[in-house]
C-alpha positions in Angstrom: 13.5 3.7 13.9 15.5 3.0 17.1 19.1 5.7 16.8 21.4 2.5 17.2 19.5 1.1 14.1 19.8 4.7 12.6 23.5 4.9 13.7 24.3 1.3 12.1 22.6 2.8 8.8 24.3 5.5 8.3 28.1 4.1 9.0 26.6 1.7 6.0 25.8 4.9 4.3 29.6 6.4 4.5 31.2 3.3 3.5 29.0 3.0 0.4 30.1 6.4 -0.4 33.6 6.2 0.6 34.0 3.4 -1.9 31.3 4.6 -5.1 29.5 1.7 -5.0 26.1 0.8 -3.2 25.2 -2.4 -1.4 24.9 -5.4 -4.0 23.6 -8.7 -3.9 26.3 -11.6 -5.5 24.2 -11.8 -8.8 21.5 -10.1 -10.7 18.2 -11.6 -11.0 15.3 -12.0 -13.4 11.6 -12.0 -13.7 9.0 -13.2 -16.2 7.5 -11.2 -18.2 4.4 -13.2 -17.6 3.8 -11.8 -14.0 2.9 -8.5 -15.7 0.6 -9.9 -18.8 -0.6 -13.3 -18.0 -4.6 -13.0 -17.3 -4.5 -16.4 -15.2 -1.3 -14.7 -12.7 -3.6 -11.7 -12.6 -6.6 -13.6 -11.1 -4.6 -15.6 -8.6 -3.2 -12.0 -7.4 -6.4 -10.7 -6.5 -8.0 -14.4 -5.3 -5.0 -14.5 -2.9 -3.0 -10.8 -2.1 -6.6 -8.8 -2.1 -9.0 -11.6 -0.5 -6.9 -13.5 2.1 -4.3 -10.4 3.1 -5.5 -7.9 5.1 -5.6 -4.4 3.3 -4.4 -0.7 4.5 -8.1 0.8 3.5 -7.6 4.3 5.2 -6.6 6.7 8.6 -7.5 6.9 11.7 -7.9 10.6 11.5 -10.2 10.2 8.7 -12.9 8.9 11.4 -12.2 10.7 14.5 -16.0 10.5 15.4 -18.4 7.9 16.7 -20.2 7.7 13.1 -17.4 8.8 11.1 -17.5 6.2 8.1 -15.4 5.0 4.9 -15.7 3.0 2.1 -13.2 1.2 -0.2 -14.1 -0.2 -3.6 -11.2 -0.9 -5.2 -10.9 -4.2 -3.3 -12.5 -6.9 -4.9 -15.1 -7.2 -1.8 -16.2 -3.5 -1.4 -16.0 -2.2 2.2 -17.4 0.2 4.2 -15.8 1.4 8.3 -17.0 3.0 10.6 -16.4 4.3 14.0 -18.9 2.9 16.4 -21.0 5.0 19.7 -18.1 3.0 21.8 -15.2 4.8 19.9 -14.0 1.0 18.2 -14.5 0.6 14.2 -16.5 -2.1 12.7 -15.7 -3.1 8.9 -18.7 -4.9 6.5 -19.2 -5.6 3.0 -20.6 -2.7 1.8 -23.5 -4.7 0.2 -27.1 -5.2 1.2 -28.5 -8.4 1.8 -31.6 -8.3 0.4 -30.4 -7.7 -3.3 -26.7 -6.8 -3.1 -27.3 -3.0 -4.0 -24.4 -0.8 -2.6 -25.4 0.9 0.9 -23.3 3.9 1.4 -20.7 5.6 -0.9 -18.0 8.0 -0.4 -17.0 9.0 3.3 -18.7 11.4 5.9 -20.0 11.4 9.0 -22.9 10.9 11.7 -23.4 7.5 9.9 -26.0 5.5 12.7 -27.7 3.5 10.2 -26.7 1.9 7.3 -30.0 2.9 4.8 -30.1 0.6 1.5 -31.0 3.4 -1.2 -33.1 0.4 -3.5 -35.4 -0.8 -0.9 -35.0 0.8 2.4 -33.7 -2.1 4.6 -31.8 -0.6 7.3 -28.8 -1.8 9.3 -27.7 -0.4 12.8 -24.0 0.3 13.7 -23.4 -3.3 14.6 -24.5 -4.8 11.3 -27.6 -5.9 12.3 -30.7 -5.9 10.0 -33.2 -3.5 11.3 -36.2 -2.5 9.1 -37.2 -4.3 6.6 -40.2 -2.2 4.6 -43.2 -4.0 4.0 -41.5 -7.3 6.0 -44.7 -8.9 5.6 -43.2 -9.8 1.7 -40.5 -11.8 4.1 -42.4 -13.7 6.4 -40.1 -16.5 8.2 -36.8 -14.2 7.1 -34.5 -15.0 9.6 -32.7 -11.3 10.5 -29.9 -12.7 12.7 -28.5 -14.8 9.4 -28.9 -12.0 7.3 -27.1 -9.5 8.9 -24.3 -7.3 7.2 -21.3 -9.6 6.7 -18.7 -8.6 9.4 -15.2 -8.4 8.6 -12.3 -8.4 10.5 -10.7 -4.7 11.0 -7.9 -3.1 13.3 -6.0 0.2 13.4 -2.5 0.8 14.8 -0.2 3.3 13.8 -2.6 5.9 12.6 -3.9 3.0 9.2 -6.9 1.0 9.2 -6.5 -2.6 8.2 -9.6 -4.7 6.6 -9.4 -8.7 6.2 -11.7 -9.4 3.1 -12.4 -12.4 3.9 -14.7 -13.3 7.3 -13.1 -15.3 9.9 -8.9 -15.1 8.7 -6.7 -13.8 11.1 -5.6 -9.9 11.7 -2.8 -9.7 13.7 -1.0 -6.3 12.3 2.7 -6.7 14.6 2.7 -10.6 12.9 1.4 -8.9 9.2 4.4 -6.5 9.9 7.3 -8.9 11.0 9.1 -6.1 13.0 8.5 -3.2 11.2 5.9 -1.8 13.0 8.7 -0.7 15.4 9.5 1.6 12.6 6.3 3.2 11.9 5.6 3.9 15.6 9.2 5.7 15.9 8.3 8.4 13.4 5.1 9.1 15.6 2.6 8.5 12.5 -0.6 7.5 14.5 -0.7 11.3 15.4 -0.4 12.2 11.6 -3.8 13.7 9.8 -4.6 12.9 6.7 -4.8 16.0 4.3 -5.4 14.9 1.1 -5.7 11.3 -1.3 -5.7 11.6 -4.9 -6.6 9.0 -7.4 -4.4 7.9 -10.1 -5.9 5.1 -12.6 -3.0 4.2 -15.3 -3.1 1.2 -18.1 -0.4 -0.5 -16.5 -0.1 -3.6 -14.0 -0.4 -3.3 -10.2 3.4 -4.6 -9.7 4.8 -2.0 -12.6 3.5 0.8 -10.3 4.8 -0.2 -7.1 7.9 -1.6 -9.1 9.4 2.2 -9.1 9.4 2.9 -5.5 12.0 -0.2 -5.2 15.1 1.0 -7.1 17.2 4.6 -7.0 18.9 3.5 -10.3 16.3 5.6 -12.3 16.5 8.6 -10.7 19.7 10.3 -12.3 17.9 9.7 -15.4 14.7 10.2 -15.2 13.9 12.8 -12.5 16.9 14.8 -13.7 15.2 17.8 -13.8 13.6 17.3 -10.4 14.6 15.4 -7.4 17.8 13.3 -8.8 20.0 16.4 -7.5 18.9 15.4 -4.0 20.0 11.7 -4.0 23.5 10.1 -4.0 23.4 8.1 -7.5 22.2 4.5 -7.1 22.6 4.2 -3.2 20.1 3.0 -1.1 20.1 0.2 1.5 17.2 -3.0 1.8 16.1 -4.5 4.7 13.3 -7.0 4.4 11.0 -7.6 7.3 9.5 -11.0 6.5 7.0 -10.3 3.8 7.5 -6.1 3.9 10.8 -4.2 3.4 12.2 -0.8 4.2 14.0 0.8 1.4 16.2 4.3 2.2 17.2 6.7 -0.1 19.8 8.5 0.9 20.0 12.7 0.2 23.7 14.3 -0.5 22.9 16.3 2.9 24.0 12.7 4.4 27.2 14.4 4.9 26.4 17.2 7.0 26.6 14.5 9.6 30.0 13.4 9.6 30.7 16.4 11.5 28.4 15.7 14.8 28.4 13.1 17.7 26.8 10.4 16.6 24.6 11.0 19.7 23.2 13.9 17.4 22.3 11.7 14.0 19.3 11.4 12.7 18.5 10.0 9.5 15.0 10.6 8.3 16.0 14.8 7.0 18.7 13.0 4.7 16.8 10.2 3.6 13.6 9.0 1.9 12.5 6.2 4.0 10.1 3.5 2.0 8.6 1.0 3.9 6.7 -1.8 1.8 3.6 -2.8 3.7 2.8 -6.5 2.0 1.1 -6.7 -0.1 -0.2 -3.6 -2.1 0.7 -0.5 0.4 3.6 2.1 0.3 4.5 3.7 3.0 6.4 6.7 2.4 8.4 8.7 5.3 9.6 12.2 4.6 11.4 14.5 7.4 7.9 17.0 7.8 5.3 14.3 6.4 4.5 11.1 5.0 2.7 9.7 2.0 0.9 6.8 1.4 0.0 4.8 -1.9 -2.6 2.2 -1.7 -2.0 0.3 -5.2 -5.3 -2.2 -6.6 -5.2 -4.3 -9.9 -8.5 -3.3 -11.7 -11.0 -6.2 -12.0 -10.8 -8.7 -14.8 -8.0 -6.0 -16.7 -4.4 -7.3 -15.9 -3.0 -4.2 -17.7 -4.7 -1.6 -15.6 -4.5 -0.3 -12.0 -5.5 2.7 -9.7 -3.9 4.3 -6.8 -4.7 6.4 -3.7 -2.2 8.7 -3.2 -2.5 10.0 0.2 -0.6 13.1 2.3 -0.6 12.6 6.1 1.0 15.5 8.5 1.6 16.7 12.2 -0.3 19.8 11.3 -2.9 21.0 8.9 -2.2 23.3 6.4 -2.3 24.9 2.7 1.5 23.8 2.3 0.2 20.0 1.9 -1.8 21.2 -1.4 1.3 22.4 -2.8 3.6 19.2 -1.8 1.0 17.2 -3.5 1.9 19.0 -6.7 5.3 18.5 -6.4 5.0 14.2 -5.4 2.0 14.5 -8.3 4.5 15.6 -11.1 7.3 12.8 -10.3 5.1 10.5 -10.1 3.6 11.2 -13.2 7.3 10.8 -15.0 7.5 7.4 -13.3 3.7 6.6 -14.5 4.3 7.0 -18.2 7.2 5.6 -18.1 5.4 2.2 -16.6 2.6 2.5 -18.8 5.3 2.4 -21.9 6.5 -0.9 -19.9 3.2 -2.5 -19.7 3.0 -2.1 -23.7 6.4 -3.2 -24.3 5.6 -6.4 -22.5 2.8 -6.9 -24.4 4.4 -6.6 -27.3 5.7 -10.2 -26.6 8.9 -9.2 -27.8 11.0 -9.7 -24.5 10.5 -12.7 -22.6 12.0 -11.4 -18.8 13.3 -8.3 -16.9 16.7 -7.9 -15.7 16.9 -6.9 -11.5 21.1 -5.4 -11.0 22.8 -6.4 -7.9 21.5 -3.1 -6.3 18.0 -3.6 -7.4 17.7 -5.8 -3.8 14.0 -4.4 -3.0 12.5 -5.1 -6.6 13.3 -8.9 -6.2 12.4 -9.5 -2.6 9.0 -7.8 -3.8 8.5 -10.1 -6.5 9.6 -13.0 -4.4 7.4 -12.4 -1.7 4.5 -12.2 -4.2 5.3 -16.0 -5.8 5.8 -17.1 -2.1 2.4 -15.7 -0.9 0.3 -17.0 -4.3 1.7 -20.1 -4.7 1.7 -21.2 -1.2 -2.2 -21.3 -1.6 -2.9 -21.6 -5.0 -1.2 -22.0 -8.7 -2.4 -20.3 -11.4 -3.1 -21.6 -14.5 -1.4 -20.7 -18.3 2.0 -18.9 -18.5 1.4 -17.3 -15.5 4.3 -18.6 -13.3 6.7 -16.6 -11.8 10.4 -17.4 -12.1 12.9 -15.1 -10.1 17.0 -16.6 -10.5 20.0 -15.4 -10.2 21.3 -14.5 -14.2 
């Protein structure tokens, strides 16, 4: 983040807390139960946000290596990347053409062929079909049409983005609408990754990212952990086309109001949240940052899982401990959503209340209705209404 931009911030900062009140928006808003429950909203989700967006689907420094390799399957077209002789990454459906099996699972390394485990045919590093066993079986096959399916793939700023779908654009500074600028600023394409953990919860995608976009909770519900940190209820919202930046502000905020301006620096006294559209939080500490990759589960509106990742300057045993700590509020916040997704359910409350501080939470949900219904419209009670109360 550029200092003016930080200096600008934090004079927002001291006037919200010289007058008790955070930034608000003229009116609260609402949202539609519907967007959480409705099987038909749920399918349009993943048609559109996980087929026709590109995807944050790891780190750079997970493959340093010519043959270092990924997968993802919680998209709905399972992935595999991998770092080619020439340094570059190629992405592919992780599926063989012959019969569809699965070709390589997990991630590793020294990856020069891509060996289907069901019948031996073998890819090279470029996707193209190699050996297939006993070919006289496929006489007149043509090998150049059946090649791995290629997909489009970039990295910048230490992530790796995957377009699901063949032939749509990647452009990650368009994806990002500005924000980029931020995410290069904290230096995080030299950040290793040291750890993702997987968290699968009976609760809808959106619930899950819901609690990263609001600070109202946390004198209530983290009492016991981080709410002594934060100054009650303030953070400011900044959207960035489809993404957002959302800053929590610490109660060491003050420390600077004694030092030049020339000296501030707001990432030690903030928690600085970056929405990377659709599914990925981007999470910037003052010593490291954390990442949470959130996926609807197939054909299960009320379920989800998420990678909860730790990335670093430096290696270290510290990382297994902060993991821990994040682990724990995040399970307070997880229950809680899963308790949500029942109430909804329940069909006994018909929409969701958003306060006039609660900015994030309704730019989120409106960028969501924006992207879906732009390209399709789902069927049932699955519309999304967000208005002012």
């Amino acid at each position: 983040m550029k200092h003016e931009t930080q200096v600008r911030l934090i004079h927002d900062i001291f006037r919200a807390l010289e007058r008790g009140t955070p930034p608000m928006t003229e009116r609260f808003s609402q949202n539609d139960v519907s967007v959480y429950t409705s099987p038909a909203w749920a399918a349009c989700e993943r048609e559109v946000l996980f087929r026709q967006y590109p995807l944050v689907v790891g780190f750079s420094s997970q493959l340093p290596k010519p043959g270092d390799f990924l997968t993802e399957d919680f998209t709905p077209v399972p992935i595999v990347v991998v770092r080619s002789a020439a340094g570059e990454l190629r992405a592919f459906a992780n599926i063989c053409r012959h019969r569809g099996a699965k070709l390589v699972t997990g991630c590793g390394g020294g990856l020069s062929r891509f060996n289907c485990p069901y019948h031996g045919w073998s890819y090279d590093g470029e996707g193209r079909l190699r050996v297939i066993p006993d070919e006289y079986g496929f006489a007149g096959l043509d090998r150049q049409a059946h090649a791995l399916i290629a997909l489009p793939v970039a990295e910048k700023y230490g992530l790796i983005w995957v377009q699901p779908t063949p032939g749509l654009p990647l452009q990650i500074d368009d994806l990002l609408s500005g924000l980029g600028e931020d995410l290069d600023s904290y230096g995080v394409a030299s950040f290793a990754h040291q750890e993702t953990r997987i968290v699968r919860r009976q609760m809808n995608w959106k619930i899950v990212s819901d609690t990263f976009w609001e600070a109202y909770h946390i004198k209530v519900l983290h009492a016991n952990n981080i709410a002594p940190l934060f100054a009650r209820n303030l953070a400011l919202f900044d959207a960035f086309g489809r993404n957002h930046r959302f800053i929590g502000v610490r109660n060491s905020i003050e420390q600077l109001r004694t030092q030049p301006e020339s000296e501030w620096d707001l990432v030690p006294h903030a928690t600085i949240l970056m929405k990377l559209f659709p599914n990925t939080v981007y999470l910037m500490q003052k010593d490291h940052a954390e990442v949470y990759r959130i996926f609807p589960v197939a054909d299960r509106v009320n379920e989800s899982v998420t990678a909860v990742s730790i990335l670093a300057p430096e290696s270290g045993p510290q990382w297994t401990r902060t993991m821990e700590l994040l682990m724990g509020v995040v399970e307070q916040d997880f229950t809680v959503g899963e308790n949500i997704q029942r109430s909804f359910e329940s069909g006994a409350i018909t929409h969701v209340n958003y306060g006039r501080f609660e900015s994030a939470l309704a730019h989120f949900h409106h960028s969501i209705r924006e992207a879906v219904e732009t390209t399709s419209t789902p069927n049932g009670n699955g519309s999304l209404s967000l208005s002012g109360a």
